[in-house]
TORPA-4810 file (N, C-alpha, C, O; in nm, 3 decimals):
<nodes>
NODE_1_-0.704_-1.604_20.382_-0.754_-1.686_20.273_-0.694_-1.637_20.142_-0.684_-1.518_20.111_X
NODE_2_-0.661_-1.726_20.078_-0.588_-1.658_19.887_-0.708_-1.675_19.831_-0.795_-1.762_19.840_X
NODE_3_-0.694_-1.545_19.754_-0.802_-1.554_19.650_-0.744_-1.665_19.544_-0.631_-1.709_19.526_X
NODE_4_-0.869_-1.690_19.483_-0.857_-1.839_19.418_-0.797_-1.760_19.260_-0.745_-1.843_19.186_X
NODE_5_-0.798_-1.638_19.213_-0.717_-1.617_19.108_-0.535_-1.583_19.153_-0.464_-1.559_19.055_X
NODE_6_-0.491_-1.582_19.239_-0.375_-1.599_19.287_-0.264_-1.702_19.317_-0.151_-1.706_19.363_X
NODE_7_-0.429_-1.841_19.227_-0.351_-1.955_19.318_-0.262_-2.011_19.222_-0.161_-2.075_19.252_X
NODE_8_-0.293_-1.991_19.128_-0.202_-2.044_19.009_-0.066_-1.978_19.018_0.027_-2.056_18.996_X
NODE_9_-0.027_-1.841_19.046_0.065_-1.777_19.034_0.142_-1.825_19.155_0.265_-1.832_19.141_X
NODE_10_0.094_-1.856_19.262_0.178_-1.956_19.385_0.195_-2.033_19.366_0.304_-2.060_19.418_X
NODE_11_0.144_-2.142_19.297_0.160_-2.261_19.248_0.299_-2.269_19.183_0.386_-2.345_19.224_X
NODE_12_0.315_-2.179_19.067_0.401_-2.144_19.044_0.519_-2.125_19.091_0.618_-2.192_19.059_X
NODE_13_0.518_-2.009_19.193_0.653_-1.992_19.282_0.706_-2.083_19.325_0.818_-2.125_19.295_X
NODE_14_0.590_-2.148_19.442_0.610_-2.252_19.527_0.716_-2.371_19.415_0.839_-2.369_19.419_X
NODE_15_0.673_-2.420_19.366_0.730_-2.491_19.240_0.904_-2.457_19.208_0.993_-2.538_19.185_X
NODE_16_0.910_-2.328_19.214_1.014_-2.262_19.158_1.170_-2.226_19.306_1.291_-2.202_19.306_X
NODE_17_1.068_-2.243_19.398_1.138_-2.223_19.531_1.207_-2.379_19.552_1.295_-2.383_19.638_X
NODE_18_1.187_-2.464_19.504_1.196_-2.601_19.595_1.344_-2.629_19.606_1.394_-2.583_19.504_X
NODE_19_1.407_-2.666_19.658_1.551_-2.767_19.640_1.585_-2.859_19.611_1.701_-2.881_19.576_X
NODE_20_1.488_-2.946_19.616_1.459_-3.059_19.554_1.532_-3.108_19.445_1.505_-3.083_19.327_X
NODE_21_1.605_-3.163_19.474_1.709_-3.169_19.279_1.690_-3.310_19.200_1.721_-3.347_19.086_X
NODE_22_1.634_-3.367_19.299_1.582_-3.533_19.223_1.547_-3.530_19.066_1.593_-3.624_19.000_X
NODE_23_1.483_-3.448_19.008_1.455_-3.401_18.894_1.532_-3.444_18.788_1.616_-3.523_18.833_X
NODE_24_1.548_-3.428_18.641_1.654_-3.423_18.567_1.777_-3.318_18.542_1.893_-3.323_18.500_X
NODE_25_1.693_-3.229_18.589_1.770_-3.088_18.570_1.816_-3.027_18.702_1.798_-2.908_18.728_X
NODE_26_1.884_-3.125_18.794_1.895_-3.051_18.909_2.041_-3.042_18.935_2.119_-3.027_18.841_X
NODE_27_2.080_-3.049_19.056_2.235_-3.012_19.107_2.287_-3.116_19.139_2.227_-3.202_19.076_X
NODE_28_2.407_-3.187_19.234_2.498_-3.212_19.268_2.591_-3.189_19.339_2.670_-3.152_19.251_X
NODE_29_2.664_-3.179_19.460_2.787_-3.210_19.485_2.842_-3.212_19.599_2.767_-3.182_19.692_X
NODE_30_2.985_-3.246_19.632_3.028_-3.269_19.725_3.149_-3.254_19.778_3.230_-3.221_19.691_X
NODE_31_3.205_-3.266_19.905_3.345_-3.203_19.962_3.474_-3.300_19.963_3.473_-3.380_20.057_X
NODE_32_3.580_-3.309_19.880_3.647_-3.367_19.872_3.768_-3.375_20.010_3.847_-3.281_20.019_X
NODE_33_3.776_-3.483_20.107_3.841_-3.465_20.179_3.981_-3.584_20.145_4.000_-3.671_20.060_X
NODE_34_4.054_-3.533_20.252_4.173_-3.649_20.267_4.132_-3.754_20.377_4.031_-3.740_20.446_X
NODE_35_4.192_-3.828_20.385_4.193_-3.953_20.477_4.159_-3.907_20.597_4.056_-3.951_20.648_X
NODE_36_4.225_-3.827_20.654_4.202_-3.752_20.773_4.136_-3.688_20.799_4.108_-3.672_20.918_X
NODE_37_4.066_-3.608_20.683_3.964_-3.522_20.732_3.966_-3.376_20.669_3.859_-3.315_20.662_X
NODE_38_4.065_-3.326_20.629_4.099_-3.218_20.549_4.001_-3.195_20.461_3.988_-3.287_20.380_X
NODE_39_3.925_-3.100_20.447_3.877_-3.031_20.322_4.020_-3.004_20.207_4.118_-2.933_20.232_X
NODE_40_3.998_-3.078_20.087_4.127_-3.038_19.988_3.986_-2.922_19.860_3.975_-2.803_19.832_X
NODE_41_3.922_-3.027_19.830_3.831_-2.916_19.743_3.682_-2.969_19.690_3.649_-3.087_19.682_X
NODE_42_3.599_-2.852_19.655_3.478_-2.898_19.622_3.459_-2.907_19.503_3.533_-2.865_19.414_X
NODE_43_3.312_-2.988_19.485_3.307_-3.015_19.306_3.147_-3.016_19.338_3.077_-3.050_19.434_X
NODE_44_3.122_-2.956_19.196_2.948_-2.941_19.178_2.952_-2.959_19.019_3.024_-2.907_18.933_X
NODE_45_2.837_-3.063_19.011_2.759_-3.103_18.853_2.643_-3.050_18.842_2.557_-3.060_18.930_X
NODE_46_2.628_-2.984_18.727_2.513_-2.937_18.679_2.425_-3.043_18.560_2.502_-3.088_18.475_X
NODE_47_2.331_-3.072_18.550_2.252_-3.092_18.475_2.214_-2.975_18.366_2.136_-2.885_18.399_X
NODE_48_2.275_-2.978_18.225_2.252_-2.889_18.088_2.237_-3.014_17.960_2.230_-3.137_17.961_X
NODE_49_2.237_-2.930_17.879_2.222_-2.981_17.762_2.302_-3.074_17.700_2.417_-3.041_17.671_X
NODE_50_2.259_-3.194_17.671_2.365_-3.261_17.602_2.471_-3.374_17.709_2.553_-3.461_17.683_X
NODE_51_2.412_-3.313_17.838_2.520_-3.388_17.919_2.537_-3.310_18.056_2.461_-3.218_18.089_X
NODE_52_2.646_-3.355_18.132_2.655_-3.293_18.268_2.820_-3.208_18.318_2.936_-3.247_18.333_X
NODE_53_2.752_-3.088_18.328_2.895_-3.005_18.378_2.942_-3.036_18.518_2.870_-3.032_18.618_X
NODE_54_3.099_-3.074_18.513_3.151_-3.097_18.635_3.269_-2.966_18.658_3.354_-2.920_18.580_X
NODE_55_3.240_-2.936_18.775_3.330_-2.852_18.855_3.373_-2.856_18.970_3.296_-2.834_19.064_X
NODE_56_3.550_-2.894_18.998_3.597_-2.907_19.061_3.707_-2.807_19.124_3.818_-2.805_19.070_X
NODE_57_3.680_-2.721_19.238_3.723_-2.589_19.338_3.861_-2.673_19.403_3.821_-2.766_19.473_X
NODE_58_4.011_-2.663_19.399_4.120_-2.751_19.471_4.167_-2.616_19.527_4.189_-2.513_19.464_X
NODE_59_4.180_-2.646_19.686_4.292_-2.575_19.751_4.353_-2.641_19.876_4.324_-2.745_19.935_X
NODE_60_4.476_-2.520_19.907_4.572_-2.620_19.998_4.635_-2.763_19.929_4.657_-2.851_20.013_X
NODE_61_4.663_-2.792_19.811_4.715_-2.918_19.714_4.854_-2.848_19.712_4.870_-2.726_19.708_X
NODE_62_4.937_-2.928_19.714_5.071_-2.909_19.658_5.087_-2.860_19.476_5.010_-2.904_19.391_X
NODE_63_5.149_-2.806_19.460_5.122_-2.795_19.295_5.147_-2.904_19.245_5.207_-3.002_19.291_X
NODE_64_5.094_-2.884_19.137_5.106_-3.010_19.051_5.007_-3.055_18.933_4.965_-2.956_18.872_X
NODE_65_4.946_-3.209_18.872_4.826_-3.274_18.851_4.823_-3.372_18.860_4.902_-3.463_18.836_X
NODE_66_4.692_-3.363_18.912_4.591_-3.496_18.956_4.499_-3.545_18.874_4.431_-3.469_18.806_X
NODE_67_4.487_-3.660_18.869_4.434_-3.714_18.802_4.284_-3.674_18.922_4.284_-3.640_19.040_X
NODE_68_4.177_-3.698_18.829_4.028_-3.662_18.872_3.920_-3.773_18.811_3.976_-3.836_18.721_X
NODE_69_3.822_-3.803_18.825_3.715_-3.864_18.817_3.641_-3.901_18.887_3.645_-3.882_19.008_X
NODE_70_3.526_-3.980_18.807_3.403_-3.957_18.904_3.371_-4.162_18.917_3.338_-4.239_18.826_X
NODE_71_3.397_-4.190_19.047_3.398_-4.351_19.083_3.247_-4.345_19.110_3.173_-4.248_19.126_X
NODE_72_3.217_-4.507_19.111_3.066_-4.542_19.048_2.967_-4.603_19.169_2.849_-4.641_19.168_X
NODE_73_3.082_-4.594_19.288_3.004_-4.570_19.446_2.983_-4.469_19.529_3.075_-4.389_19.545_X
NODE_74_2.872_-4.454_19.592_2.900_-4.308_19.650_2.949_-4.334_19.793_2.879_-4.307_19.892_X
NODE_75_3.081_-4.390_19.800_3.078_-4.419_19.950_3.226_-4.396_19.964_3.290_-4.466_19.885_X
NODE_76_3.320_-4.296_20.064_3.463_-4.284_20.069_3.523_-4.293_20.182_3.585_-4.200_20.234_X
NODE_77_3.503_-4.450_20.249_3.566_-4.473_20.376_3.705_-4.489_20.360_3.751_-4.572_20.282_X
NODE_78_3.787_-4.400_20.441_3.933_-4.407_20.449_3.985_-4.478_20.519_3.941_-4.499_20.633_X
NODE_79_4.097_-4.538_20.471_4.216_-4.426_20.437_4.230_-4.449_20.296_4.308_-4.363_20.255_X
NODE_80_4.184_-4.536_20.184_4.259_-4.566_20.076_4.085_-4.553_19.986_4.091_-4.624_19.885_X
NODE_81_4.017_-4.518_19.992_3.889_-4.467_19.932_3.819_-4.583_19.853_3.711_-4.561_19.797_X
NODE_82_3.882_-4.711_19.848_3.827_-4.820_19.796_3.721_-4.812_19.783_3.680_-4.817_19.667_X
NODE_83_3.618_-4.795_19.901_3.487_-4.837_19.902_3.405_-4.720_19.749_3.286_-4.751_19.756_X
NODE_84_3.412_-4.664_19.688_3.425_-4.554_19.603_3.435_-4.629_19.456_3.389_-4.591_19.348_X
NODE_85_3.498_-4.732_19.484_3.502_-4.856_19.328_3.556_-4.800_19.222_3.624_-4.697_19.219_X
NODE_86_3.521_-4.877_19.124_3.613_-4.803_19.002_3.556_-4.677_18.961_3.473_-4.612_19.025_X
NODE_87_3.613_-4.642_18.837_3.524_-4.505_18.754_3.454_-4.520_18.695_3.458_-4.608_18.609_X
NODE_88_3.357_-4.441_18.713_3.204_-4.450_18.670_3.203_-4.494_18.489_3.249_-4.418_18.403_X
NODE_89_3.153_-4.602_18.463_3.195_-4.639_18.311_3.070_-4.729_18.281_3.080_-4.847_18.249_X
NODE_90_2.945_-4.659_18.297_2.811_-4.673_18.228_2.828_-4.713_18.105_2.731_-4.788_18.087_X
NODE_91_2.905_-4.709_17.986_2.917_-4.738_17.838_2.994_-4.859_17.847_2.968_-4.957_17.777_X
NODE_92_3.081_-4.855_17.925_3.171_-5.024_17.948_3.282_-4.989_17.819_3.312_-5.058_17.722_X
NODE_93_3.323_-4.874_17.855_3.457_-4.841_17.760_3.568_-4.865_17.839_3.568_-4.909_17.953_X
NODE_94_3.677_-4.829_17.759_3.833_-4.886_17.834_3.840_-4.699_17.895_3.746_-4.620_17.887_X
NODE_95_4.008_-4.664_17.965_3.950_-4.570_18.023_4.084_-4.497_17.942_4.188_-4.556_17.911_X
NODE_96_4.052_-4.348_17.915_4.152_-4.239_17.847_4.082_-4.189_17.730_3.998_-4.256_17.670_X
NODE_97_4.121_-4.047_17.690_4.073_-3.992_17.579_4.170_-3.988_17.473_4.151_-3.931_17.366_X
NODE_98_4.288_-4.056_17.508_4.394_-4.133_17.459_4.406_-4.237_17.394_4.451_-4.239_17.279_X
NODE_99_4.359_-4.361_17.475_4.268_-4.464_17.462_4.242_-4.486_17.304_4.182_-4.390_17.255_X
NODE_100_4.263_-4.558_17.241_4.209_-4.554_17.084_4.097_-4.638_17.106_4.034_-4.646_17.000_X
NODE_101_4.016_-4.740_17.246_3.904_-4.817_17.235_3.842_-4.742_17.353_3.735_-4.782_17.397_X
NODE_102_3.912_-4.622_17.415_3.831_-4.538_17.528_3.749_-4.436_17.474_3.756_-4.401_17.357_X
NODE_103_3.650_-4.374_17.579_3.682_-4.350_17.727_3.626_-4.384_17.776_3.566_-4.463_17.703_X
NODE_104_3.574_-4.390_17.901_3.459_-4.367_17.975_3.376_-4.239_18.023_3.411_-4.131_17.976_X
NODE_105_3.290_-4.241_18.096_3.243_-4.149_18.123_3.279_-4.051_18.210_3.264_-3.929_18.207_X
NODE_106_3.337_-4.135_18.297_3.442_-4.095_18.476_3.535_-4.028_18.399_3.591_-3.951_18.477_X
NODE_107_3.565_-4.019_18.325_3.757_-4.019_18.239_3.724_-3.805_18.261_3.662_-3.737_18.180_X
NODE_108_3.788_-3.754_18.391_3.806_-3.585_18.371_3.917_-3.563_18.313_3.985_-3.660_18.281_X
NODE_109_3.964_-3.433_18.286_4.105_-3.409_18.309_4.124_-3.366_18.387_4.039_-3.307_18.453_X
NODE_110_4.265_-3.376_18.422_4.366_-3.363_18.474_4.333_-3.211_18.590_4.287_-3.109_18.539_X
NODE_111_4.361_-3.216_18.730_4.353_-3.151_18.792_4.442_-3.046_18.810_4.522_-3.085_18.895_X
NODE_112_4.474_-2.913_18.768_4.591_-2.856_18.750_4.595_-2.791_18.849_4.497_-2.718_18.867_X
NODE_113_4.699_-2.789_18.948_4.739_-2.681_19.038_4.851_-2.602_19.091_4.967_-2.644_19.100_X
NODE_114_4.808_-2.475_19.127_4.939_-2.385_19.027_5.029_-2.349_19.182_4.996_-2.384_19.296_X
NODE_115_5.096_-2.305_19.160_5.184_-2.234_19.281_5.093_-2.216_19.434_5.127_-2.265_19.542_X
NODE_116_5.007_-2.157_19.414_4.933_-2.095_19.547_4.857_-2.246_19.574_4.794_-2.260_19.679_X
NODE_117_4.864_-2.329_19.502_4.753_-2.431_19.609_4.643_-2.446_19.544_4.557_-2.526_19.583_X
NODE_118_4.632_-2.385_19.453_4.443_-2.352_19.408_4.432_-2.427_19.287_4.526_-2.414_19.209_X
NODE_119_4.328_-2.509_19.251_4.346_-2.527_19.063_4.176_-2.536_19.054_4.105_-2.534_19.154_X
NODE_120_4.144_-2.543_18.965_4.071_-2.515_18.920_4.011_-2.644_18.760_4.079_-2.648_18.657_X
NODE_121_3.857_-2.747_18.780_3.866_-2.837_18.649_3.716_-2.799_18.609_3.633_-2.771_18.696_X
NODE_122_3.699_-2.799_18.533_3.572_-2.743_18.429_3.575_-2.852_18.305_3.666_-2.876_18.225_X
NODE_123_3.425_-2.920_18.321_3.453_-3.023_18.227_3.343_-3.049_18.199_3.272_-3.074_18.297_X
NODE_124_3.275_-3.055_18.063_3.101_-3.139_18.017_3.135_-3.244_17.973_3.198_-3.269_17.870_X
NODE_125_3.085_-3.327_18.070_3.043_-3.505_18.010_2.940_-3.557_17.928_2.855_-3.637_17.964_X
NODE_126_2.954_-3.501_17.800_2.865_-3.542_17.692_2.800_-3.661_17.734_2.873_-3.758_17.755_X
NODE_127_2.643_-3.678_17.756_2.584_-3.816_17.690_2.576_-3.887_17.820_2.568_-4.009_17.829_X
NODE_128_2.581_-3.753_17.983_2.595_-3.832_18.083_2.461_-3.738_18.156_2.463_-3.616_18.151_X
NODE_129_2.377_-3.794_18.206_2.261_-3.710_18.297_2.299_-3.745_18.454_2.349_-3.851_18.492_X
NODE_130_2.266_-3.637_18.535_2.275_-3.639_18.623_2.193_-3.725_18.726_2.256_-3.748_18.829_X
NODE_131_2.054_-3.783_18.719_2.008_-3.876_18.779_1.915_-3.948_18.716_1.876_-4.047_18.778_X
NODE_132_1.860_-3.923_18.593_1.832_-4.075_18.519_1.824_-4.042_18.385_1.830_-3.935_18.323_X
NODE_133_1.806_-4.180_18.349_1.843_-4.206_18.188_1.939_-4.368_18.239_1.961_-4.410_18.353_X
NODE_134_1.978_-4.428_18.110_2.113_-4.498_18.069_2.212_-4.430_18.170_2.269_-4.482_18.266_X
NODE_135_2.219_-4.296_18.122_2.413_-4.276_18.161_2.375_-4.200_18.310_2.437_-4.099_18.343_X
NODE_136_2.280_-4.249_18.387_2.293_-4.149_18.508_2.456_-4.153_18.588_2.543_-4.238_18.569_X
NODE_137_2.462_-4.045_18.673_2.560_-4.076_18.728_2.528_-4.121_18.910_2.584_-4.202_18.984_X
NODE_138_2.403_-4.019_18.935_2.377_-4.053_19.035_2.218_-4.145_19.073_2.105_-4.117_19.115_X
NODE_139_2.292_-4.266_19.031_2.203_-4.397_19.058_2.180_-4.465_19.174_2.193_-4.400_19.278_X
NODE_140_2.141_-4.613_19.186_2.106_-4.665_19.353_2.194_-4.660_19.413_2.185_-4.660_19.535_X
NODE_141_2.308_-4.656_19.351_2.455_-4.619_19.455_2.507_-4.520_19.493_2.565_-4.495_19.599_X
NODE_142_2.484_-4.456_19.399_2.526_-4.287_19.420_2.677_-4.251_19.350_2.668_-4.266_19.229_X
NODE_143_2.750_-4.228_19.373_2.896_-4.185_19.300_2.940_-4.081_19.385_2.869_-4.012_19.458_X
NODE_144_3.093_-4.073_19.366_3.192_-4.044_19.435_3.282_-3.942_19.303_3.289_-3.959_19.181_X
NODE_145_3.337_-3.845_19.384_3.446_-3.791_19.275_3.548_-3.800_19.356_3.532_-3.776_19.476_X
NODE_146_3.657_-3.833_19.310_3.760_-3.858_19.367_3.897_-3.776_19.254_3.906_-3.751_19.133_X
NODE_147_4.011_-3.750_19.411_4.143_-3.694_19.341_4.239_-3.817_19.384_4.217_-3.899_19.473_X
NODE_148_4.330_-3.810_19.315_4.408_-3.919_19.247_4.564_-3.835_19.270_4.583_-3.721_19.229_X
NODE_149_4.659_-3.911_19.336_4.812_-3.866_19.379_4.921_-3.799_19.279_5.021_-3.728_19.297_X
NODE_150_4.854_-3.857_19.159_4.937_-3.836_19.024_4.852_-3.793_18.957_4.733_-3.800_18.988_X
NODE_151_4.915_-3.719_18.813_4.844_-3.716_18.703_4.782_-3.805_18.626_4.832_-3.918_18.628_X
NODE_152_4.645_-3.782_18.528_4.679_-3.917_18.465_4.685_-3.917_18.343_4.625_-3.824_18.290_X
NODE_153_4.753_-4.010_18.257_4.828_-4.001_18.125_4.667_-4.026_18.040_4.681_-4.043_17.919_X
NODE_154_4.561_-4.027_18.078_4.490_-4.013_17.926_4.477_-4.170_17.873_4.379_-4.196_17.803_X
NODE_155_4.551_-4.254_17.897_4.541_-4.373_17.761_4.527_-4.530_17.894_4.441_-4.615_17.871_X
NODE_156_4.611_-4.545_18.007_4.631_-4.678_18.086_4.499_-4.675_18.142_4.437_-4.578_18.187_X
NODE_157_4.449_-4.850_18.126_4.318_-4.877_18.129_4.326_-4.971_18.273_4.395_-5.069_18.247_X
NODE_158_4.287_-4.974_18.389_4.148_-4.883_18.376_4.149_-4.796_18.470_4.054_-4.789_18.548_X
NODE_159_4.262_-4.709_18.481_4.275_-4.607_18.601_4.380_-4.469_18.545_4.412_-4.379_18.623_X
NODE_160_4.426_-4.472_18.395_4.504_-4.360_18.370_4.616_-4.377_18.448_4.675_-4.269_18.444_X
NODE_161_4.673_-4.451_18.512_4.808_-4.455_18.589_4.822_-4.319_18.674_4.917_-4.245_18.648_X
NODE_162_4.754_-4.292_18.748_4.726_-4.209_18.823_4.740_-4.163_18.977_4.736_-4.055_19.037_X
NODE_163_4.764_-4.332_19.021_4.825_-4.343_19.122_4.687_-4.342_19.272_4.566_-4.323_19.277_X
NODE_164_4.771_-4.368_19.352_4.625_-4.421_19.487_4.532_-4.276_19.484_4.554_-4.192_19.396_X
NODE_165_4.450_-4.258_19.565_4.293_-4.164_19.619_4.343_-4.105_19.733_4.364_-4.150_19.845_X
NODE_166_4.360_-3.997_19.685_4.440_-3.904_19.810_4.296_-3.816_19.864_4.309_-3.777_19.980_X
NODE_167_4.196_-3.789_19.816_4.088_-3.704_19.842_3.964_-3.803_19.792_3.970_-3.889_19.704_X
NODE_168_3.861_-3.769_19.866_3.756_-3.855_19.793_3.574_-3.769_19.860_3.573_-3.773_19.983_X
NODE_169_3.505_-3.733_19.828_3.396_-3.687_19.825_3.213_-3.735_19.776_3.159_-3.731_19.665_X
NODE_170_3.181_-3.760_19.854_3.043_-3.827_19.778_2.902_-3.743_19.745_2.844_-3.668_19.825_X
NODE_171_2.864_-3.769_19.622_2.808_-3.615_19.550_2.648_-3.690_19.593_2.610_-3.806_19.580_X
NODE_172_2.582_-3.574_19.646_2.441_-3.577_19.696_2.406_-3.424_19.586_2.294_-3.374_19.584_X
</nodes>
């Protein structure tokens, strides 16, 4: 039996233990594969202040950059990731930080990856929450982050010229 002055302080824990991320302030993410099946890399969003941190883990990639963003379905049936839709563009902006009438919200940079395979994208999406508000990202559809064959130039609307969905991942 718990003593009944203990119960508040479990209450507590219990509370503090959960996984549960439905919340405003919770987690995100998911495994970016290729068409085939390949793990290429993972990405996790945080819920902070002001907006939502995205982080994206690339390995085994050829060097190079990729264009990156976050599409406004959460669904990545291959081979060509269509089902995944455009980039997430809650504000109904054009797309680039280039763009003199952009961006959107989807709009990351550029995926850099260096010699060994590995790159590494770190990015806060001002003015975007992770599951509600206006700018959620993960709504009745859910959303997708997806890597992109090319780099993308920042300014061509509405995909950065970036080229087809070589990887695609759906963020739970």
């Amino acid at each position: 039996m718990i003593h009944a002055k203990f119960l508040p302080a479990l209450l507590l824990l219990a509370g503090c233990a959960t996984t549960d991320n439905t919340g405003p302030a919770g987690s995100a993410g998911a495994e970016l594969r290729e068409p085939g099946g390949r793990l290429v890399a993972r990405a996790a969003l945080s819920q902070m202040d002001g907006g939502v941190h995205v982080r994206v883990d690339a390995s085994g990639l050829a060097p190079g950059h990729y264009g990156a963003h976050i599409h406004m379905t959460g669904r990545c049936d291959p081979p060509g990731f269509d089902s995944a839709g455009g980039h997430w563009n809650p504000t109904a902006r054009q797309h680039g930080r280039l763009n003199p009438q952009g961006r959107h919200l989807g709009d990351l940079p550029n995926l850099d990856v260096g010699p060994d395979g590995t790159g590494r994208l770190d990015y806060h999406v001002a003015g975007a929450s992770l599951r509600s508000g206006a700018n959620a990202i993960l709504d009745g559809d859910g959303a997708a982050m997806v890597i992109h064959v090319g780099p993308d130039d920042y300014r061509t609307d509405p995909s950065g010229n970036s080229g087809a969905r070589m990887a695609c991942g759906v963020l739970r």
